[in-house]
C-alpha positions as CSV (number, residue, x, y, z in Angstrom):
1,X,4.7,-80.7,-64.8
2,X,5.4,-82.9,-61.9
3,X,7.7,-85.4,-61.6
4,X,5.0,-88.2,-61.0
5,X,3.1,-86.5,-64.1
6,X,6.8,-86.8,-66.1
7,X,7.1,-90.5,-65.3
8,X,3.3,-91.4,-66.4
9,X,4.2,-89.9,-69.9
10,X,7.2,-92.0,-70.3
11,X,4.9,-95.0,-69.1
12,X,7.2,-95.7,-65.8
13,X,6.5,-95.2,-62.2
14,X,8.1,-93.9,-59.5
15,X,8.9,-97.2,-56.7
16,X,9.3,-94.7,-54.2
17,X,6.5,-92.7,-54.3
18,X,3.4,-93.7,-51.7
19,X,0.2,-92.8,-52.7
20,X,-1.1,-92.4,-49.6
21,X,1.2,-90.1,-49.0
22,X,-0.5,-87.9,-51.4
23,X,-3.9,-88.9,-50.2
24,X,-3.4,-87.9,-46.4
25,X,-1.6,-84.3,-47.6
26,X,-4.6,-83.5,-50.1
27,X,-7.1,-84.3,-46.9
28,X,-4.8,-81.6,-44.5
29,X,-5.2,-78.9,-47.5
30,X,-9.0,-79.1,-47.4
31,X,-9.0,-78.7,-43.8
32,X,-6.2,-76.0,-43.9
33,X,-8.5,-73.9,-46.1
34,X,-11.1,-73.3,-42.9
35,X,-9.0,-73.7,-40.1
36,X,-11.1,-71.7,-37.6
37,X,-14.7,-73.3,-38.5
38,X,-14.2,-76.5,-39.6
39,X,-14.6,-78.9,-42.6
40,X,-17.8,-81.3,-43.0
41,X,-17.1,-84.7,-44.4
42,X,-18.7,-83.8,-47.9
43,X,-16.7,-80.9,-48.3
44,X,-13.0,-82.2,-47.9
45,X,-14.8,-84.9,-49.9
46,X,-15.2,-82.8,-53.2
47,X,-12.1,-80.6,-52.8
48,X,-10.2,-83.7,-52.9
49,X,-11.6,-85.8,-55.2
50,X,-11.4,-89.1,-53.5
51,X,-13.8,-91.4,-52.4
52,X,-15.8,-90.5,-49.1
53,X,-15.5,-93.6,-47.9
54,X,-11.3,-93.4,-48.6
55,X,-11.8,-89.6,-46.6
56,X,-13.6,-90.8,-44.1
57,X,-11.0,-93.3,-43.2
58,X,-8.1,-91.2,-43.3
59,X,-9.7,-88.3,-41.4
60,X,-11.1,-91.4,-38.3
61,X,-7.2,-92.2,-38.6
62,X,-5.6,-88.9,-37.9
63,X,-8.3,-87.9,-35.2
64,X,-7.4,-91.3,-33.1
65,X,-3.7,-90.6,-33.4
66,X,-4.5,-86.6,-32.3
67,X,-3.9,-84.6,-35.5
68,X,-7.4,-83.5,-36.6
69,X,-10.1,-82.7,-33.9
70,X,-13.7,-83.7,-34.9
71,X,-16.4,-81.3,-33.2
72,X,-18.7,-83.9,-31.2
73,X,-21.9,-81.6,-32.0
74,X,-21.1,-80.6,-35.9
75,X,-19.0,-83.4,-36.9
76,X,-16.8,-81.3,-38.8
77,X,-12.9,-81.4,-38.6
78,X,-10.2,-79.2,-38.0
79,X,-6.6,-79.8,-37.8
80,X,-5.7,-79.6,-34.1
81,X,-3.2,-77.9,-31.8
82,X,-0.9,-80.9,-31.8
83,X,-0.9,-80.3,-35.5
84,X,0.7,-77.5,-35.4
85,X,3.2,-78.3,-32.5
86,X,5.0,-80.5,-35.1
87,X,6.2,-77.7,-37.5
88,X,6.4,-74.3,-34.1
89,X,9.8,-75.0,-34.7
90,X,10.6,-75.5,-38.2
91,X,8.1,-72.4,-39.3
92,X,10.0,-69.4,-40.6
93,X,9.4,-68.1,-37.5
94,X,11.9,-69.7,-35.3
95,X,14.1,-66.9,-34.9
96,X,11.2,-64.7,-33.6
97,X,10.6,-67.4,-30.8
98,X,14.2,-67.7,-29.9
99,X,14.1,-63.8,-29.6
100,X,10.9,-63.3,-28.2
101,X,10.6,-66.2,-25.6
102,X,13.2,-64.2,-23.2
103,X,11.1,-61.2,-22.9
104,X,8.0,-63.0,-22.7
105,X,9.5,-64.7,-19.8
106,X,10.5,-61.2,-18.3
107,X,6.6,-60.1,-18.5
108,X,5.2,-63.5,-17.0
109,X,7.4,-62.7,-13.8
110,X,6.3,-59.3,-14.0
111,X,2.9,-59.6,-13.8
112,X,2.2,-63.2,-13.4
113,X,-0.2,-63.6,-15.7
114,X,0.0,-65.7,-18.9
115,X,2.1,-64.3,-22.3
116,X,0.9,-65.3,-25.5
117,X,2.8,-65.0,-29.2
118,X,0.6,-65.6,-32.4
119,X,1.3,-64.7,-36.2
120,X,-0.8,-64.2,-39.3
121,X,-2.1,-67.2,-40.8
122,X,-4.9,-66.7,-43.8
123,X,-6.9,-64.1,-41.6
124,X,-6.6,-65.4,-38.4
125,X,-4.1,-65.8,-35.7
126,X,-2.6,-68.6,-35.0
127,X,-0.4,-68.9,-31.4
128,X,2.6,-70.6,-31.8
129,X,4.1,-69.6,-28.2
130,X,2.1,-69.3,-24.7
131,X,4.0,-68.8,-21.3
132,X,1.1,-70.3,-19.4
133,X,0.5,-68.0,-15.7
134,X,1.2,-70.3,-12.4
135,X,-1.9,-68.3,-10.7
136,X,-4.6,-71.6,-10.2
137,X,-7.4,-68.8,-12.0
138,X,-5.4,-68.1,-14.9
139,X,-6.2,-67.4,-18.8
140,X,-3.7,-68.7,-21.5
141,X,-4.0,-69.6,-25.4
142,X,-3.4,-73.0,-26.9
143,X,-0.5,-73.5,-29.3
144,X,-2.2,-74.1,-32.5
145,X,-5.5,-72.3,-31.4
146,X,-6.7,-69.7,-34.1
147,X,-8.3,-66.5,-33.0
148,X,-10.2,-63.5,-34.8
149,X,-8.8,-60.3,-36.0
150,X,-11.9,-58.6,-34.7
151,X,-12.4,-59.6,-31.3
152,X,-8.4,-59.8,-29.7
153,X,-5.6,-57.9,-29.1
154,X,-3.2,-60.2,-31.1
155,X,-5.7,-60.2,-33.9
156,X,-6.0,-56.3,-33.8
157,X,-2.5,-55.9,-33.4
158,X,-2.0,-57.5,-36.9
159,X,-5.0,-56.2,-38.8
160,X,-4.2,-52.5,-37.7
161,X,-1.4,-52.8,-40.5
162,X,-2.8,-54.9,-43.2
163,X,-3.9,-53.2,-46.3
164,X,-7.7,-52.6,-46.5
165,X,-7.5,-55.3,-49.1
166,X,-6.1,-58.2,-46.3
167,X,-8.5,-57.1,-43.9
168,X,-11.7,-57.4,-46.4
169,X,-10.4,-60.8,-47.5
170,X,-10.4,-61.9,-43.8
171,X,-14.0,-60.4,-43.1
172,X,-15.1,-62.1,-46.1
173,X,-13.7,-65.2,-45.3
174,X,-14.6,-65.8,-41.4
175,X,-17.1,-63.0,-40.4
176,X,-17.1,-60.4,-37.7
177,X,-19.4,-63.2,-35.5
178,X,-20.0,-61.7,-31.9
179,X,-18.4,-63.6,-28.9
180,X,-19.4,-61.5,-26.0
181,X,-21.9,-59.2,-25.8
182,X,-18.6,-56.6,-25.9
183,X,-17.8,-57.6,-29.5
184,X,-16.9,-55.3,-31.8
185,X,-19.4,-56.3,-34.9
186,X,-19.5,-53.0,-37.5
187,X,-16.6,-52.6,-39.8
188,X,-17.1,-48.9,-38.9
189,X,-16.5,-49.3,-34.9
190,X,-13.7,-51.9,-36.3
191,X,-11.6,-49.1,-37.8
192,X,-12.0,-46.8,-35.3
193,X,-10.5,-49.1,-33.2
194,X,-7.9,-50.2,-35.4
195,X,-7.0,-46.2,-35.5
196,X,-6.9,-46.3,-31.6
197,X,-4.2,-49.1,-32.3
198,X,-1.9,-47.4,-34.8
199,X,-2.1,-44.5,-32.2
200,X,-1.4,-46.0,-28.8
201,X,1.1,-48.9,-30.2
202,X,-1.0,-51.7,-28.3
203,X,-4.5,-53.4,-28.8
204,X,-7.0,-54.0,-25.9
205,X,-9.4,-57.1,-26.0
206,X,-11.7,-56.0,-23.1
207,X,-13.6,-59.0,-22.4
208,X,-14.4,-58.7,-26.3
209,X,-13.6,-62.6,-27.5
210,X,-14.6,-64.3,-24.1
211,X,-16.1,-62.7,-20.8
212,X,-13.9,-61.8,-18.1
213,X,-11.3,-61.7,-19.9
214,X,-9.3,-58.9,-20.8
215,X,-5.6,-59.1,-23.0
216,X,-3.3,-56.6,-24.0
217,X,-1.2,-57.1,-27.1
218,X,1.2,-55.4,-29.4
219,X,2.3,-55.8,-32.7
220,X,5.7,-57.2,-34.0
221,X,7.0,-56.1,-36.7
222,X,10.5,-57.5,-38.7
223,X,12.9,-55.2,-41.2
224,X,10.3,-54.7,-44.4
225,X,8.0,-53.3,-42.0
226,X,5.1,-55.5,-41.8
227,X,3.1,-56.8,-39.0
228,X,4.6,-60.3,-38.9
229,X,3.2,-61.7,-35.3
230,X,1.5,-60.2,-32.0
231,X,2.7,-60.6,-28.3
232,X,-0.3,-60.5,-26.0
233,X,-0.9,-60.9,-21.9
234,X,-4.0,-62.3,-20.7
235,X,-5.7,-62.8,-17.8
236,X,-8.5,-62.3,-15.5
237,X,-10.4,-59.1,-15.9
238,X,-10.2,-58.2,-12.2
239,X,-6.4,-59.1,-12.5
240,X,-5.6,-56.5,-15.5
241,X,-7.8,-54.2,-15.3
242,X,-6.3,-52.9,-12.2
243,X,-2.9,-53.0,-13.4
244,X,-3.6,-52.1,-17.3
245,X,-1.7,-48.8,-17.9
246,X,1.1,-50.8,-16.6
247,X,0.6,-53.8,-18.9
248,X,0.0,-51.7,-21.8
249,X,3.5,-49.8,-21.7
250,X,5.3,-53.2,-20.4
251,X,3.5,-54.7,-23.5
252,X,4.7,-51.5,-26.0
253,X,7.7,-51.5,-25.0
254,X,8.7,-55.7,-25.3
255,X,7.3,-55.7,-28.9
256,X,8.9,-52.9,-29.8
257,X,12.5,-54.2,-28.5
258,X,11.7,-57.6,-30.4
259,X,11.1,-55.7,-33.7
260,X,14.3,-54.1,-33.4
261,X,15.6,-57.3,-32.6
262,X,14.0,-58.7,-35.8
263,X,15.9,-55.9,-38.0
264,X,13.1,-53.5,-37.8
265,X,14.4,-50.0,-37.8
266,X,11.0,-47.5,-38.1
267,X,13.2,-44.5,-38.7
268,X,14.7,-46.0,-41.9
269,X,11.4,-47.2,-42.7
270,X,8.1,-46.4,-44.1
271,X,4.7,-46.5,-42.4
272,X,3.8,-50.1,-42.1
273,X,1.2,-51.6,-44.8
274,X,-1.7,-49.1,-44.5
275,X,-1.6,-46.4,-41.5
276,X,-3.9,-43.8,-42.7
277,X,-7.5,-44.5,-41.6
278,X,-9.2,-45.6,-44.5
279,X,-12.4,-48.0,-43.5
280,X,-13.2,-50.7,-44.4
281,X,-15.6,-51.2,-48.4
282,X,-18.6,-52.8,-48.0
283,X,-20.6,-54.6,-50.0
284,X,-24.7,-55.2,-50.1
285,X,-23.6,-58.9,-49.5
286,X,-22.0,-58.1,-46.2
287,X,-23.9,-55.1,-44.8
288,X,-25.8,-57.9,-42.6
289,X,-22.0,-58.5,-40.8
290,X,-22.4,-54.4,-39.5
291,X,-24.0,-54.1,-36.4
């Protein structure tokens, strides 16, 4: 029982406590629960319970001050990057940053081209870090952007060591959609890939979540062993693609210093969620996903 629930029985209430506290915290939950797609009006609506017109207000508030992005075209909401700049620092990922952000630095002067850290968030991957390139044609995340497991290297990096379980709950929850012609769309090609990942240590988006584009990540892991974020570099296709091998072991080779930096030890360890190849289950619901 909550305390507000504890003082209604005993007929008091708590002076401190604002309601709309409550109100504007329900309203980020809905739109937490589809972070990469978006939220219609109606729909944070009925998850909340309130009164549209009392939604509608506090979601027109929180867009004007910059917290929630409203798509000009669907109308629906999402909570936006600056959202998530308010708690990069206070997430339980603040050592990883401190540790990572050196080395990150090391492979922007390296190559020059822009260095991206992301982690896990309900099926997607959310950046939390980007060392942005100098070059004036240059490709670099968004803090607070979300990206699929299927179709980037940070996203690949992470799903290659979830259980089969995790990886079906984030197919079933955002799709396999195709962003380039290049994107991998059948859960069968996705595992093979995912394989390829586990083998070589390092995931390859090649111009698979936006064209022209080709990044390189690796995934971090921290002492139990799990996948807990993904370094990536991205940048121009023409750029990488003549310096990949490079890239790749420069890439290797940073997250693997920051996982031993983490507490990571993969001698003392066992394989990392699921390493065998196991593909993905399928269900009649979702054959139409397969390409």
């Amino acid at each position: 029982m909550t305390r507000k629930s504890k003082l209604m029985r005993r007929g008091g209430r708590d002076k401190n406590f604002v309601g709309v506290a409550q109100k504007l915290f329900s309203v980020l939950e809905a739109l937490s629960q589809q972070p990469k797609s978006g939220v219609p009006l109606d729909e944070v609506t009925q998850i909340t319970g309130m009164a549209k017109t009392t939604v509608f207000r506090l979601l027109y508030s929180m867009v004007k001050l910059g917290y929630v992005d409203q798509d000009p075209v669907t109308n629906l909401y999402s909570l936006s990057g600056r959202f998530f700049e308010l708690g990069t620092n206070a997430l339980p990922y603040q050592r990883l940053t401190v540790i990572a952000k050196p080395l990150m630095q090391t492979l922007l002067l390296t190559f020059g081209e822009s260095v991206n850290l992301a982690v896990p968030l309900n099926g997607l991957a959310i950046y939390i870090m980007v060392l942005e390139s100098p070059k004036a044609h240059r490709v670099a995340a968004t803090v607070g952007e979300f990206s699929y497991f299927h179709s980037t290297s940070v996203g690949k990096s992470i799903a290659a060591y979830l259980s089969a379980e995790e990886k079906e709950e984030a197919i079933l929850r955002h799709g396999m959609p195709p962003m380039t012609q290049s994107t991998i769309t059948s859960r069968s090609a996705l595992e093979e890939e995912l394989e390829k990942v586990r083998r070589e240590g390092v995931a390859v988006d090649n111009e698979e979540n936006a064209p022209g584009i080709i990044c390189v990540g690796g995934p971090i892991f921290a002492s139990k062993g799990r996948p807990i974020a993904a370094l990536s570099i991205s940048g121009p296709s023409i750029r990488i693609s003549q310096n990949l091998p490079a890239i790749k072991k420069a890439v290797r080779e940073t997250v693997q210093k920051i996982s031993m930096l983490l507490g990571y030890n993969p001698s003392h360890e066992g394989p990392p969620a699921e390493v065998e190849n196991t593909e993905l289950r399928s269900t009649p619901a979702e054959q139409n996903i397969s390409s």
